[in-house]
N, CA, C and O atoms as a printed pandas DataFrame, in Angstrom:
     atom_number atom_name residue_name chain_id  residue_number  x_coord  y_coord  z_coord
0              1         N          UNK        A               1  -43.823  -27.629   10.762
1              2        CA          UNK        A               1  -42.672  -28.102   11.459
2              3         C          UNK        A               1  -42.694  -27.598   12.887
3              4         O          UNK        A               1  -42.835  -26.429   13.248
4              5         N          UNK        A               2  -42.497  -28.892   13.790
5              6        CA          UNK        A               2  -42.366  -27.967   15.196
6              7         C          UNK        A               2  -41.228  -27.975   15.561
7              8         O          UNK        A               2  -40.458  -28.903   15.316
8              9         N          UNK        A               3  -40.821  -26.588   16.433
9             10        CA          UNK        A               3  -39.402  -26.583   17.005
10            11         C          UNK        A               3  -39.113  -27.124   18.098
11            12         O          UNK        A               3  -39.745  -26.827   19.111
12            13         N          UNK        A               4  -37.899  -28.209   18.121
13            14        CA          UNK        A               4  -37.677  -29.187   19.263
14            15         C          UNK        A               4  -37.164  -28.187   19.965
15            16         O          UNK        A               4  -36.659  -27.186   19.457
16            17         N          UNK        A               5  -37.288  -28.456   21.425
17            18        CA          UNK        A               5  -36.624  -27.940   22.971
18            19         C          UNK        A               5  -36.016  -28.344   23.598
19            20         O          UNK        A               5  -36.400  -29.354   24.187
20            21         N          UNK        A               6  -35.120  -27.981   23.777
21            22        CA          UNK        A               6  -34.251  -28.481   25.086
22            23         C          UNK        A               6  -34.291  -28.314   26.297
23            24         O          UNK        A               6  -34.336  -27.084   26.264
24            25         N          UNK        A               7  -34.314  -28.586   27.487
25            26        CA          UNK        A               7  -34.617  -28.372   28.731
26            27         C          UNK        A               7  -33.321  -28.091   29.098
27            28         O          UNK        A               7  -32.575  -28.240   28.130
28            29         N          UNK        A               8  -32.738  -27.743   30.106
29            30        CA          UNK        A               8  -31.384  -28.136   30.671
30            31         C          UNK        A               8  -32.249  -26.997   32.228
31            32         O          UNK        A               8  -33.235  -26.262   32.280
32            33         N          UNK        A               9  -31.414  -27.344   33.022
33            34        CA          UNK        A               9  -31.335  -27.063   34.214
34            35         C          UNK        A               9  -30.065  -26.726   35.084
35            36         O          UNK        A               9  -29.017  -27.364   34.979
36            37         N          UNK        A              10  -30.218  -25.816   35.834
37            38        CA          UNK        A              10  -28.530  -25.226   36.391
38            39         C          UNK        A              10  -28.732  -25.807   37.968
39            40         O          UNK        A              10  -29.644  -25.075   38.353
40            41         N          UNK        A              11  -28.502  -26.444   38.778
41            42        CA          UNK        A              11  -27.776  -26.590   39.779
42            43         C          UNK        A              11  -26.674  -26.106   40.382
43            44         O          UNK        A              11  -25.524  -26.146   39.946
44            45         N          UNK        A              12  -27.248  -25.414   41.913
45            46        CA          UNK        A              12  -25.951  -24.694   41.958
46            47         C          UNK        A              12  -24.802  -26.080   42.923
47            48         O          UNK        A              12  -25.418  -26.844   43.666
48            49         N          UNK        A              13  -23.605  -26.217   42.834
49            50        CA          UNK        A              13  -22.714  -27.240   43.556
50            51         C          UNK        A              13  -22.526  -27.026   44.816
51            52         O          UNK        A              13  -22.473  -25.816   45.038
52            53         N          UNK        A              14  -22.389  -27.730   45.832
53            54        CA          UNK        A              14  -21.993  -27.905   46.854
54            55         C          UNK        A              14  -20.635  -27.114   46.881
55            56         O          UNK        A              14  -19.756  -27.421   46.076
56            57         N          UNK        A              15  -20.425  -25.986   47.895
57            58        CA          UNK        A              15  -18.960  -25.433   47.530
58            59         C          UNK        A              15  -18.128  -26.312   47.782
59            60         O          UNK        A              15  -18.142  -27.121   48.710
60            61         N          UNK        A              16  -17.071  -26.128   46.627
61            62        CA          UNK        A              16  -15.881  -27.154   46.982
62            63         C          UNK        A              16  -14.724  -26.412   47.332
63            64         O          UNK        A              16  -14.651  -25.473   46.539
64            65         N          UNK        A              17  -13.834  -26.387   48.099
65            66        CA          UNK        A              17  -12.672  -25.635   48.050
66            67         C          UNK        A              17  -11.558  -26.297   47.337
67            68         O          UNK        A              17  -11.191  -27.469   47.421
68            69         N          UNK        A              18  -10.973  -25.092   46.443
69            70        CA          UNK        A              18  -10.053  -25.929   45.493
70            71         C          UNK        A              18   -8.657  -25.958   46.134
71            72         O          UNK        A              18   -8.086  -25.121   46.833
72            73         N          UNK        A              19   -8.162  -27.520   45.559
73            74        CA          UNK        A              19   -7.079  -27.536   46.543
74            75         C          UNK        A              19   -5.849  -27.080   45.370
75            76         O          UNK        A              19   -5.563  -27.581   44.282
76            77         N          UNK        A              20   -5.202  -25.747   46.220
77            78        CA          UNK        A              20   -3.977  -25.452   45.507
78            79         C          UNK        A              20   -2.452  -26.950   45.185
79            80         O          UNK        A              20   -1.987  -27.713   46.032
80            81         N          UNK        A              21   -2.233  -26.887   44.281
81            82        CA          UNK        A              21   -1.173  -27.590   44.135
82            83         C          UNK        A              21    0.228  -27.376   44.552
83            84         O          UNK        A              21    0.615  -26.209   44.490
84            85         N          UNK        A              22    1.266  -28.481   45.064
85            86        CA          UNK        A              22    2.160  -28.076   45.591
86            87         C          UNK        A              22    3.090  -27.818   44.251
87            88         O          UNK        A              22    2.997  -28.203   43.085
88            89         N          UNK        A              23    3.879  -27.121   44.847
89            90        CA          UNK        A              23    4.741  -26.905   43.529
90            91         C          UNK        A              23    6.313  -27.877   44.084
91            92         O          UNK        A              23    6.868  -27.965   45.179
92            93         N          UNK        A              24    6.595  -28.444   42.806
93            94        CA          UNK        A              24    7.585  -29.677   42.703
94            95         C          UNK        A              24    9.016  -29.042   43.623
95            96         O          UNK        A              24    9.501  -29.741   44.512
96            97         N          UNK        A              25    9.483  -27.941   43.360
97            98        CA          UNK        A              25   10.202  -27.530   44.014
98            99         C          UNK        A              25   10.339  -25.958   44.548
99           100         O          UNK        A              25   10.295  -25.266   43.530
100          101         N          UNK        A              26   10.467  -25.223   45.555
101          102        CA          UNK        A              26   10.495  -23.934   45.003
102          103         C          UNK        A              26   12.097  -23.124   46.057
103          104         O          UNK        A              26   12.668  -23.618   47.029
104          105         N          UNK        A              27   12.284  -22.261   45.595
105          106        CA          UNK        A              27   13.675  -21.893   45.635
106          107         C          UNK        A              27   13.449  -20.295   46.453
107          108         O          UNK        A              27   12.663  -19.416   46.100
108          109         N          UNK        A              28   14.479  -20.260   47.725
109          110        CA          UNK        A              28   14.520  -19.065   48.308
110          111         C          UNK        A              28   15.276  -18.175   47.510
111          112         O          UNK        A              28   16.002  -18.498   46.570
112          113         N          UNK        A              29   15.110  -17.280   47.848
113          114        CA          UNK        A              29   16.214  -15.620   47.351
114          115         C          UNK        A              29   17.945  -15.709   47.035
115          116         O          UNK        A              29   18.704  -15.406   46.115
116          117         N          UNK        A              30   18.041  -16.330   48.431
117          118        CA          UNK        A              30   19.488  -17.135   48.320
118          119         C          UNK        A              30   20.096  -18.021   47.409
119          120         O          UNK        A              30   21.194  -17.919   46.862
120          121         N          UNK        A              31   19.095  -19.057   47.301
121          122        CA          UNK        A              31   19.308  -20.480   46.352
122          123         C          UNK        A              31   19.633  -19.307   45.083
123          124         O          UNK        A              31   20.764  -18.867   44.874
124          125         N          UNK        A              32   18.730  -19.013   44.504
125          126        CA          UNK        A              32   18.236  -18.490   43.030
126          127         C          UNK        A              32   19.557  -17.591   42.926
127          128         O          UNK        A              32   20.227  -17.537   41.895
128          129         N          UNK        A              33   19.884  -16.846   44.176
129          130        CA          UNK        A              33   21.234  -16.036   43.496
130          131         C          UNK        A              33   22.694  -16.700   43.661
131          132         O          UNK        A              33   23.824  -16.352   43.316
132          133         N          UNK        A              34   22.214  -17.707   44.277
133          134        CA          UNK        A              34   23.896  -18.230   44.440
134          135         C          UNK        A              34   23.850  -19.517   42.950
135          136         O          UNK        A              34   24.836  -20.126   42.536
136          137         N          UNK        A              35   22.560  -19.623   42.457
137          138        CA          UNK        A              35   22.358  -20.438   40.984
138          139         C          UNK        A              35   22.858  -19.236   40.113
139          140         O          UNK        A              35   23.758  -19.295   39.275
140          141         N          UNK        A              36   22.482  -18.675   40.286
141          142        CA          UNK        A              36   22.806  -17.342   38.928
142          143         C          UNK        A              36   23.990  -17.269   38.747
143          144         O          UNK        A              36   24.541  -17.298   37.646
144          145         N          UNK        A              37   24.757  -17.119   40.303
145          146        CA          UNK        A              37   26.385  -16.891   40.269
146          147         C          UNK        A              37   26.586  -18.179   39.777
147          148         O          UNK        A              37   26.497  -18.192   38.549
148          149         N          UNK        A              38   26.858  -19.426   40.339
149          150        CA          UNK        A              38   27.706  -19.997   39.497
150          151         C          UNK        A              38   27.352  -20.424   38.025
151          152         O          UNK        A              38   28.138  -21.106   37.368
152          153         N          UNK        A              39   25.969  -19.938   37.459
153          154        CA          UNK        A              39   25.653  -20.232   35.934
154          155         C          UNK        A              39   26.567  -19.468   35.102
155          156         O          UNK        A              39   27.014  -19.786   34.000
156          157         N          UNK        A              40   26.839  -18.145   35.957
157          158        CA          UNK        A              40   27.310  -16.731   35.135
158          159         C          UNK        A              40   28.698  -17.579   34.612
159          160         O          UNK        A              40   29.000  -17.197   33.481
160          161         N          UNK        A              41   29.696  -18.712   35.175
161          162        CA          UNK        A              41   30.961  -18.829   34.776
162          163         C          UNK        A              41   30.775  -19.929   34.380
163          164         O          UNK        A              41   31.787  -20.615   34.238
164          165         N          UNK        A              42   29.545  -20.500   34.068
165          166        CA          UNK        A              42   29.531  -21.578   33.048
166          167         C          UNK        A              42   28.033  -21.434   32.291
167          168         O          UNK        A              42   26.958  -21.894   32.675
168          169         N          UNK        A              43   28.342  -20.599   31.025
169          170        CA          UNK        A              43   27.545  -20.266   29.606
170          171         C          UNK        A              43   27.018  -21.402   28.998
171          172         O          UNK        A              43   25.869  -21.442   28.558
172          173         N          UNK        A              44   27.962  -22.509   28.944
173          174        CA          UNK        A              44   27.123  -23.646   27.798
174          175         C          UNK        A              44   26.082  -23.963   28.534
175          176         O          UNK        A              44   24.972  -23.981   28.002
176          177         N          UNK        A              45   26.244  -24.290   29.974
177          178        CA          UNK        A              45   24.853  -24.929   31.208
178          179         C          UNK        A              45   23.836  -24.353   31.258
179          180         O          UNK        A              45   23.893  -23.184   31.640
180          181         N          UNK        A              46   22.808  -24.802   30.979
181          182        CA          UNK        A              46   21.414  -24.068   30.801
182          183         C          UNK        A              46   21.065  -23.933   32.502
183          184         O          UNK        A              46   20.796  -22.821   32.955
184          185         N          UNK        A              47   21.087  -24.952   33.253
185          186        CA          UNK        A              47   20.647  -25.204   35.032
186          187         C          UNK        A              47   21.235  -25.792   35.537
187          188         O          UNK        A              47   22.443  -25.995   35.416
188          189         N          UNK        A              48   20.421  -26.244   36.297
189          190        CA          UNK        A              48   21.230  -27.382   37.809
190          191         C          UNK        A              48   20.083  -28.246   37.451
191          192         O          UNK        A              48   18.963  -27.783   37.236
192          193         N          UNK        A              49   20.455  -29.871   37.369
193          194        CA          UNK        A              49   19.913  -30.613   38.070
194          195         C          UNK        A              49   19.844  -31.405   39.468
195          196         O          UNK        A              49   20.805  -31.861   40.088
196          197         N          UNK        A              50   18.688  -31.453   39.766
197          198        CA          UNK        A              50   18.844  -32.055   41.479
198          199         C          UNK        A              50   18.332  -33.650   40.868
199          200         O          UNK        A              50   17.503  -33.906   39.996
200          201         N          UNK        A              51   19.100  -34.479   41.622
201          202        CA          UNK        A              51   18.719  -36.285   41.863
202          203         C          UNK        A              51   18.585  -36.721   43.426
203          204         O          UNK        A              51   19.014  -36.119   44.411
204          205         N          UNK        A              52   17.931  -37.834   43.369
205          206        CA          UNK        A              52   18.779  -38.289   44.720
206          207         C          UNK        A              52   19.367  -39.885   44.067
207          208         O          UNK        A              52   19.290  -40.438   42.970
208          209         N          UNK        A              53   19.822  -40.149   45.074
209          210        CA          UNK        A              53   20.788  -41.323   45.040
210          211         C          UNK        A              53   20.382  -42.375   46.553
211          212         O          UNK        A              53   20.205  -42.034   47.722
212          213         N          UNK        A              54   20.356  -43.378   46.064
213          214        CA          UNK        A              54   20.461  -44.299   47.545
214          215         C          UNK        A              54   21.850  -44.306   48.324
215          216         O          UNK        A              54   22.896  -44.816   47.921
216          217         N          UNK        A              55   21.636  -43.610   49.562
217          218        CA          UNK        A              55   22.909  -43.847   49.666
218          219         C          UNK        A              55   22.945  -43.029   51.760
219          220         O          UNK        A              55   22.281  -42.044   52.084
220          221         N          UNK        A              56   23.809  -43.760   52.668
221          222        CA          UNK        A              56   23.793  -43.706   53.937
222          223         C          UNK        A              56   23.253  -44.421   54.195
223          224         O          UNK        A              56   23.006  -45.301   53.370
224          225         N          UNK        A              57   22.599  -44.497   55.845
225          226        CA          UNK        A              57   22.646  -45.788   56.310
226          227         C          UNK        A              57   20.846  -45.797   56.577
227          228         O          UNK        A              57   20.201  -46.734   57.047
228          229         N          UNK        A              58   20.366  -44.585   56.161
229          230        CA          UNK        A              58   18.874  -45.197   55.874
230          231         C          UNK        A              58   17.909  -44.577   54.701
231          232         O          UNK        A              58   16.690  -44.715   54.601
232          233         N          UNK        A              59   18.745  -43.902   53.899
233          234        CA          UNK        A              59   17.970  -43.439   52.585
234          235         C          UNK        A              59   18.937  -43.366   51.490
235          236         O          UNK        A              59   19.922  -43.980   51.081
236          237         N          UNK        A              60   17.825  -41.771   51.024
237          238        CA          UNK        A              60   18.583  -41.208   50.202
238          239         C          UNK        A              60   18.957  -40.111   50.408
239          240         O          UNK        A              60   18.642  -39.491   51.424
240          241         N          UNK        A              61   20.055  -39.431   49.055
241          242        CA          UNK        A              61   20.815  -38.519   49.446
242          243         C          UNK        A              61   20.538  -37.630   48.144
243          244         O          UNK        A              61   20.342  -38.180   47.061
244          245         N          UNK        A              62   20.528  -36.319   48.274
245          246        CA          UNK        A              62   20.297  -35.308   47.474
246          247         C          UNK        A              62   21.833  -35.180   46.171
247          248         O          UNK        A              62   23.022  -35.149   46.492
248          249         N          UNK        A              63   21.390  -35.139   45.054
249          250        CA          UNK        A              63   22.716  -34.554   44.337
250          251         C          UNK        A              63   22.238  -33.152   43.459
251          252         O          UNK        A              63   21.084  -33.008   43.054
252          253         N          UNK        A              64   23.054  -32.402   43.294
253          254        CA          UNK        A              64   23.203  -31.073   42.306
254          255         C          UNK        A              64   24.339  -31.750   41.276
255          256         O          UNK        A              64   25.129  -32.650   41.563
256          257         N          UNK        A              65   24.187  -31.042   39.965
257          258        CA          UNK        A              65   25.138  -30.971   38.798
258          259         C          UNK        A              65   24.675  -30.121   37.555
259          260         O          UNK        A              65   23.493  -30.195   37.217
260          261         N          UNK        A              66   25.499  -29.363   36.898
261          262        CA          UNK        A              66   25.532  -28.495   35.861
262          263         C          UNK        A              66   24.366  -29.658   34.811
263          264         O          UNK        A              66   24.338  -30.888   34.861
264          265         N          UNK        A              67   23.550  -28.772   33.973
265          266        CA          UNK        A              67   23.660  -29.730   32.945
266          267         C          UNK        A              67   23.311  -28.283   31.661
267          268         O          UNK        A              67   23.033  -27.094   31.815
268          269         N          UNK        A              68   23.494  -29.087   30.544
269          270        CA          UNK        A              68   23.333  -28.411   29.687
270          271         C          UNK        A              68   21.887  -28.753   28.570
271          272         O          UNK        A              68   21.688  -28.077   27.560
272          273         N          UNK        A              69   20.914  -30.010   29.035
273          274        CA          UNK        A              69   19.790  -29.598   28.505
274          275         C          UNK        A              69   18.684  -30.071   29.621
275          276         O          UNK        A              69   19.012  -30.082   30.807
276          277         N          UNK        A              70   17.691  -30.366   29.314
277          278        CA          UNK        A              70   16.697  -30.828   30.089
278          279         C          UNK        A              70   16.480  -32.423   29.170
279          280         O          UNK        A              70   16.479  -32.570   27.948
280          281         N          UNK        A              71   16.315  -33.443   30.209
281          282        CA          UNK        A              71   15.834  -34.736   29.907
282          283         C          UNK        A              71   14.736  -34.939   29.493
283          284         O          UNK        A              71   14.161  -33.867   29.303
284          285         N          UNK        A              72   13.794  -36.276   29.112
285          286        CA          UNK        A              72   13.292  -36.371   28.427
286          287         C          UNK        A              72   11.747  -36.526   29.027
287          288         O          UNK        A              72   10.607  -36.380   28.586
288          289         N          UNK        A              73   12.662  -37.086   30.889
289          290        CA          UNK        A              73   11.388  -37.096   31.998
290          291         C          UNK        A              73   12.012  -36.428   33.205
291          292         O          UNK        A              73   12.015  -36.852   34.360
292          293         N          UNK        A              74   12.647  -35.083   32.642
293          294        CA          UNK        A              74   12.675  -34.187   33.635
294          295         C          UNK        A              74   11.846  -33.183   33.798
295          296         O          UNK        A              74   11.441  -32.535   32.833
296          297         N          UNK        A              75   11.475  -32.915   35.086
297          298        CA          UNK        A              75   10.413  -31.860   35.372
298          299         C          UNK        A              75   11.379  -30.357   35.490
299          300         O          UNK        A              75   12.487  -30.243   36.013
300          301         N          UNK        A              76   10.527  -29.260   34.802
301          302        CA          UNK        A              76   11.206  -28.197   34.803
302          303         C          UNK        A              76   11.077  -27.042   36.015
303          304         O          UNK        A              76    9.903  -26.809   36.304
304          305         N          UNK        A              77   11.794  -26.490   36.563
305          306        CA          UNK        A              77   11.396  -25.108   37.857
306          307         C          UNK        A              77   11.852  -24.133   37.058
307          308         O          UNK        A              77   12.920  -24.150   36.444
308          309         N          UNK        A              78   11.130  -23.374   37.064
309          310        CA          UNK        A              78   11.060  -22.101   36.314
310          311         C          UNK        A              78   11.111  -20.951   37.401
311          312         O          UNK        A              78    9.992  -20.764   37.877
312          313         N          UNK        A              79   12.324  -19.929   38.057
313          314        CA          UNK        A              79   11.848  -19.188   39.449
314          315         C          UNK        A              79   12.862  -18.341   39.098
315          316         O          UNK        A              79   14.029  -18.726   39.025
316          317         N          UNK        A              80   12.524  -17.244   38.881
317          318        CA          UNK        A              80   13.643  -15.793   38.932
318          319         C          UNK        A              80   14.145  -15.661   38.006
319          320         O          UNK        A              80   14.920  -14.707   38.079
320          321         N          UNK        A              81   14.143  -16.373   36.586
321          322        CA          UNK        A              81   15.349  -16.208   35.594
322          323         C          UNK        A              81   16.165  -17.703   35.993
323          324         O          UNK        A              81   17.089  -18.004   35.237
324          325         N          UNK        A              82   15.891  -18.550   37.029
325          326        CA          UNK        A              82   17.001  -19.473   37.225
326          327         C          UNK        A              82   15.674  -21.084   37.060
327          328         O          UNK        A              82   14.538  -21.274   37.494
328          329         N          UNK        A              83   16.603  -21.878   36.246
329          330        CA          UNK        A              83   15.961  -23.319   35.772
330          331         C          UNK        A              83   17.076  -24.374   36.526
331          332         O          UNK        A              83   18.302  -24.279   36.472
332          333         N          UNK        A              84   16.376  -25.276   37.154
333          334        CA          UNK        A              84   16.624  -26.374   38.012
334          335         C          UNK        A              84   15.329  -27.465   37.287
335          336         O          UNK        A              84   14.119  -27.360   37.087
336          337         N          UNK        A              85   16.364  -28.495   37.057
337          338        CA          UNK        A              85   15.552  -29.793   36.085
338          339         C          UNK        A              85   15.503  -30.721   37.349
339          340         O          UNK        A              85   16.452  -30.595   38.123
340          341         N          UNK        A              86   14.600  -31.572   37.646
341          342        CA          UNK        A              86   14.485  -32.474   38.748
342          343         C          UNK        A              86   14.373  -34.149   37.788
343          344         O          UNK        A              86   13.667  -34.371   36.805
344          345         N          UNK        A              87   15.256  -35.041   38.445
345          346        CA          UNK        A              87   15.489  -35.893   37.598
346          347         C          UNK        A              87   13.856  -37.048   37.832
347          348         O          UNK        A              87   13.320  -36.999   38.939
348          349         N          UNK        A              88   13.545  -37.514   37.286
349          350        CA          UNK        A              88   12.633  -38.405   37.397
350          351         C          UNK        A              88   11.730  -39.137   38.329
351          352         O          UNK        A              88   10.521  -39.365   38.382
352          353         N          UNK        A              89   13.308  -39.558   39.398
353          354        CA          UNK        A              89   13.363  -40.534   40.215
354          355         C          UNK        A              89   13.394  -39.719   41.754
355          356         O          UNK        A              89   13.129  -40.281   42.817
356          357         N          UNK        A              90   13.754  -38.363   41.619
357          358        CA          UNK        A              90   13.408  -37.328   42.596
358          359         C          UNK        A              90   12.549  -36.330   42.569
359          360         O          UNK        A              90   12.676  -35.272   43.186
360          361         N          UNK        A              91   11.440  -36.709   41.684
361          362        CA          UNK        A              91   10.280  -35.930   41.696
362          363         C          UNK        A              91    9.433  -36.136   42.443
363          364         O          UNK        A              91    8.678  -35.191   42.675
364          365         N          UNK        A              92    9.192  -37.428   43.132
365          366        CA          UNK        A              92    8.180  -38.031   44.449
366          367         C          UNK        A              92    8.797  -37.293   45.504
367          368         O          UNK        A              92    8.175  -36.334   45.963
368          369         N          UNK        A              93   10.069  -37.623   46.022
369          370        CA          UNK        A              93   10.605  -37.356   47.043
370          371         C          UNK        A              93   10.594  -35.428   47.248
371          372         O          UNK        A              93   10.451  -34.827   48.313
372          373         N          UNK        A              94   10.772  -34.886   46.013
373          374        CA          UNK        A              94   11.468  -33.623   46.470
374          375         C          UNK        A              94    9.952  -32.771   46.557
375          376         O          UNK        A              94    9.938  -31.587   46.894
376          377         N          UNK        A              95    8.765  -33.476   46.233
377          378        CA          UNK        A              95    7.399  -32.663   46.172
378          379         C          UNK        A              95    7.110  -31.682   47.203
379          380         O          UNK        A              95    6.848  -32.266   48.255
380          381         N          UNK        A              96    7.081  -31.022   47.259
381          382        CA          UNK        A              96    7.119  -29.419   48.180
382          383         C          UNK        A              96    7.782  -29.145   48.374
383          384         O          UNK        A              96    7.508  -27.981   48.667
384          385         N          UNK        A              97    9.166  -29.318   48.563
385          386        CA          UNK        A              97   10.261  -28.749   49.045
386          387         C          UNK        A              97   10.527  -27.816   48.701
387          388         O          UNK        A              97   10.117  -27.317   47.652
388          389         N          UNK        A              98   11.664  -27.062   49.872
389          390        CA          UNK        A              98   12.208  -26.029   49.770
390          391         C          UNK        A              98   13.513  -25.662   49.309
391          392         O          UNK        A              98   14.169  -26.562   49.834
392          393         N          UNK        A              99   14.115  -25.149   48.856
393          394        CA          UNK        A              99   15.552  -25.280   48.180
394          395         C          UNK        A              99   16.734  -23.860   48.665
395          396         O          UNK        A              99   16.944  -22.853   47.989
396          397         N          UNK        A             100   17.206  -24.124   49.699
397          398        CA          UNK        A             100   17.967  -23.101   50.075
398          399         C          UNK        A             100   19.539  -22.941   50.354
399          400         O          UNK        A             100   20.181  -23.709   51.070
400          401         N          UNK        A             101   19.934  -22.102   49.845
401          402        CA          UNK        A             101   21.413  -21.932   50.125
402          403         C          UNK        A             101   21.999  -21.026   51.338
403          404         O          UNK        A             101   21.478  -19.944   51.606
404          405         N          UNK        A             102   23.063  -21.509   52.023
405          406        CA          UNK        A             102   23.025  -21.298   53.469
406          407         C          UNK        A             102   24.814  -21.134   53.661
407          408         O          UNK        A             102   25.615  -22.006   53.325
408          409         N          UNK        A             103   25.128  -19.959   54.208
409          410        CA          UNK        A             103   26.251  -19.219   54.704
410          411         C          UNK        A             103   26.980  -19.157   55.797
411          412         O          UNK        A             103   26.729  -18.184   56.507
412          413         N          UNK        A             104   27.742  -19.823   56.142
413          414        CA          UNK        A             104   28.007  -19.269   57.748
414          415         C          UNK        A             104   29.656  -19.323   57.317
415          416         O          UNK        A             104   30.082  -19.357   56.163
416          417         N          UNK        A             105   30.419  -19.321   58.504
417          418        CA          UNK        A             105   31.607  -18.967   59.069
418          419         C          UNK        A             105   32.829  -20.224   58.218
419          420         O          UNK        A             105   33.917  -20.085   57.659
420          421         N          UNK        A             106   31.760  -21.634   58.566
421          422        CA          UNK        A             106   32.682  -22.839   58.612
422          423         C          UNK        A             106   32.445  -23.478   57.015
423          424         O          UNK        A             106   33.240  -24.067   56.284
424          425         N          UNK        A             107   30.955  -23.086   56.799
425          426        CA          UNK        A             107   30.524  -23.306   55.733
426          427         C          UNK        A             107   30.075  -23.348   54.947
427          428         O          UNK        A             107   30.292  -22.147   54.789
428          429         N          UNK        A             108   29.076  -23.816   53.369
429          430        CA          UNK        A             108   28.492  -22.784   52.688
430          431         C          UNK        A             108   27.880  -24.522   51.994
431          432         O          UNK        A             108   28.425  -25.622   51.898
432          433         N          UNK        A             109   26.530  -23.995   51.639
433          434        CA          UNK        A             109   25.769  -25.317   50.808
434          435         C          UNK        A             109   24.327  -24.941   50.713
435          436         O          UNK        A             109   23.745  -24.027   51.297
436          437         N          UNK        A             110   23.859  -25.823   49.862
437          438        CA          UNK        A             110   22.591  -25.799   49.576
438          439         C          UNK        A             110   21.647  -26.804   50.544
439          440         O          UNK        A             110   21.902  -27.975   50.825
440          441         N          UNK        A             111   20.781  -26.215   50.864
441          442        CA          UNK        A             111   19.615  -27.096   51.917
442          443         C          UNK        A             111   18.571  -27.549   51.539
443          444         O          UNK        A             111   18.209  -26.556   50.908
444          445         N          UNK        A             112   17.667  -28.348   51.388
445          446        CA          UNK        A             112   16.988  -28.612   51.079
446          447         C          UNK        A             112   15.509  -29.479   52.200
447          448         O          UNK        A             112   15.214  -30.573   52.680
448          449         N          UNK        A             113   15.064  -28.256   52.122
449          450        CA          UNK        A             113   13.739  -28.138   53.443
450          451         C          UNK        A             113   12.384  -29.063   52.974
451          452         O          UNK        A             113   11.325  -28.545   52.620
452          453         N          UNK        A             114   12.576  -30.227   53.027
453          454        CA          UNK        A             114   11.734  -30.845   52.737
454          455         C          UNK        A             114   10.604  -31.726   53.941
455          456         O          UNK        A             114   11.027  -32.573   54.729
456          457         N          UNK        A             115    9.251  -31.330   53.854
457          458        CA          UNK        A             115    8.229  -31.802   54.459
458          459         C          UNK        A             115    7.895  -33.410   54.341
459          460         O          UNK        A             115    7.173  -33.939   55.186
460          461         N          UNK        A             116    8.252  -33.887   53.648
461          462        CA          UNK        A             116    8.174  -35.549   53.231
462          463         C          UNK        A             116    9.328  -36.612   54.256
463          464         O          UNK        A             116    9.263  -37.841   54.231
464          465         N          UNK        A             117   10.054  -36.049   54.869
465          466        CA          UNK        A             117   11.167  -36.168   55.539
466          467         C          UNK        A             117   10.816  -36.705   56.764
467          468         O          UNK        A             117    9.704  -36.333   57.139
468          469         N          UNK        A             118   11.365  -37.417   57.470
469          470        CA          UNK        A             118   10.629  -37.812   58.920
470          471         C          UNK        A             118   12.216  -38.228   59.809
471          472         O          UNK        A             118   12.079  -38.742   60.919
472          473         N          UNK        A             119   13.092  -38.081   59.491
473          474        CA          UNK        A             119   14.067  -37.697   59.989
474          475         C          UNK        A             119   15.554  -37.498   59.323
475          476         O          UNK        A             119   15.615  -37.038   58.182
476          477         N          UNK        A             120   16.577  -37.792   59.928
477          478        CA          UNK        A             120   18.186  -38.262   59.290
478          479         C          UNK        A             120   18.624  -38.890   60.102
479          480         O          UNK        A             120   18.315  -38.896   61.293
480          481         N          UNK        A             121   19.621  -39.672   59.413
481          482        CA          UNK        A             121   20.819  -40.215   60.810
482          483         C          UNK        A             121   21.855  -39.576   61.245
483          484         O          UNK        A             121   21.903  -38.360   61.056
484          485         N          UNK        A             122   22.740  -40.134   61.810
485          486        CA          UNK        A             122   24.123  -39.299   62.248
486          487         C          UNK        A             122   24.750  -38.967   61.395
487          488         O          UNK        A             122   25.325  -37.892   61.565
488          489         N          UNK        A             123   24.971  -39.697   60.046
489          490        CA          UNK        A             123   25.334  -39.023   59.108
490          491         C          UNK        A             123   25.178  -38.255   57.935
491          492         O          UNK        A             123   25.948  -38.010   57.007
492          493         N          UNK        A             124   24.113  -37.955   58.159
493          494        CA          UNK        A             124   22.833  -36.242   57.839
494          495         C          UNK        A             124   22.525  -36.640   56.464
495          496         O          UNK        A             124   22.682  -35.770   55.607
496          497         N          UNK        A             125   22.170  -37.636   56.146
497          498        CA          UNK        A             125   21.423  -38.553   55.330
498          499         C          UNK        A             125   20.237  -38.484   55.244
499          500         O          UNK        A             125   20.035  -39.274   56.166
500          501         N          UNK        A             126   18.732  -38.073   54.757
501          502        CA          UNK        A             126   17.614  -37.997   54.889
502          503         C          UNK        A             126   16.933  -39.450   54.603
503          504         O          UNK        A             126   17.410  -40.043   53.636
504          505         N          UNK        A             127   16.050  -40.001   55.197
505          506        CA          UNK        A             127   15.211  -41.046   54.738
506          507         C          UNK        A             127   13.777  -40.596   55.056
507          508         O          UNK        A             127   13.431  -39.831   55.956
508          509         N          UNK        A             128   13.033  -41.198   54.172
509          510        CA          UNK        A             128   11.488  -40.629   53.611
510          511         C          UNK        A             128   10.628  -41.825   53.907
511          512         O          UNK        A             128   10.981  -42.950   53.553
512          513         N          UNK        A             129    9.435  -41.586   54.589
513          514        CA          UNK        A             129    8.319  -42.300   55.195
514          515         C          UNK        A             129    7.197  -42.656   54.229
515          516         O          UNK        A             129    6.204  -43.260   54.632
């Protein structure tokens, strides 16, 4: 009996540099603790979901709301102990973004620093290119 051989050969690859992935959403220091606070006075709500909505005079518009599970084609953010579900239809749009909550004198809200953005109108409406 003779023993069959295999040949194989190693090639080394052309370096490739791997491209890091963006992450769907990610959340400053601020965001994550001003999520915590208002989760702390509502127990049944597991997170926040973010949507957008069509709406102003040249896009869309960002929404937040309590929810109490995750959907069925919601994407999950996992950051600090704090979960934010992104609804379906704002998973293109919100891709890299930044998610921040912001303090001043007159007023208080969540921001949302997004690179996909190419401007707003007068009535601080975002529309996407």
């Amino acid at each position: 009996m003779s023993a069959s051989l295999v040949r194989a050969t190693v090639r080394a690859v052309s370096k490739r540099k791997l491209q890091p992935t963006r992450a769907a959403l990610t959340l400053t220091p601020s965001a994550v603790n001003k999520i915590k606070q208002l989760l702390r006075d509502k127990p049944e709500h597991v997170g926040v979901k973010v949507g957008v909505r069509t709406r102003g005079c040249n896009g869309l518009s960002y929404t937040l709301e309590y929810t109490k599970t995750k959907g069925d084609s919601d994407e999950e953010v996992v950051q600090d102990g704090v979960r934010v579900f992104i609804e379906k239809k704002a998973q293109l749009t919100l891709l890299g973004t930044e998610m921040d909550y912001v303090e001043d004198k007159l007023s208080s809200e969540f921001v949302f620093n997004n690179p996909n953005i190419k401007g707003t109108c007068g009535c601080g409406e975002s529309f996407n290119i």
